[in-house]
N, C-alpha and C positions, 0 to 999 in steps of 0.2 A: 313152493312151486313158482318159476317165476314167471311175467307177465306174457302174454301174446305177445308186445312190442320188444320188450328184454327177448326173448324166445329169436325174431324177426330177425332183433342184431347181431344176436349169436352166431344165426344160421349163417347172415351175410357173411359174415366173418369168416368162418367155416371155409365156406364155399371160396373163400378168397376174393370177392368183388367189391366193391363201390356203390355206392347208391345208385349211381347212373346204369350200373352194367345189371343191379338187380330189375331196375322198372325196366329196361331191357328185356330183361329175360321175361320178366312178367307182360310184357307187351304193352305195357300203359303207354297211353299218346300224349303228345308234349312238347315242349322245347326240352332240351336237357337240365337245363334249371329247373323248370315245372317238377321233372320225373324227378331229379333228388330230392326238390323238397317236399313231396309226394312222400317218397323212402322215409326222407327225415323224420317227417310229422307223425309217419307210424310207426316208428322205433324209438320216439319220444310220448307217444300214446294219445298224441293230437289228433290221429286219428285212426279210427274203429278197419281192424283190417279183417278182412270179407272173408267169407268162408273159401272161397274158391281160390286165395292167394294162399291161406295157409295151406289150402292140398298141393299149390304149385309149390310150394316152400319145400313141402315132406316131400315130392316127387325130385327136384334139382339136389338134396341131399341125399336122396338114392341114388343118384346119377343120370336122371334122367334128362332130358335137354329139347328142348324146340325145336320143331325141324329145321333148318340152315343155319343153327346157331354156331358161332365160332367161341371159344374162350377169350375173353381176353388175356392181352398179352402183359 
């Protein structure tokens, strides 16, 4: 089985985004630097990702999206 942070980058992947368009969609506040390295550090396992990011994770890979959310292009 592999890790929450492996699992994370998968998803991102998947989903077709970037670090920045993930903390994005997850709504974290920041500069854009901050929010990648934010992604980073938990896709690297530096840091513990919350129960509440992984149910947004499973929800954007059903398709589901935040209200005004646009795709990146």
């Amino acid at each position: 089985m592999a890790s929450p942070a492996a699992e994370l980058k998968v998803a991102r992947q998947i989903l077709g985004w970037d670090a920045l368009t993930m903390a994005r969609a997850l709504r974290l506040v920041g500069t854009p630097e901050k929010l990648e390295a934010r992604i980073q550090d938990m896709e690297a396992g530096k840091r513990d990702i919350s129960g509440p990011v992984k149910v947004a994770i499973e929800a954007f890979l059903s398709g589901w999206r935040p209200t005004g959310w646009v795709e990146p292009v």
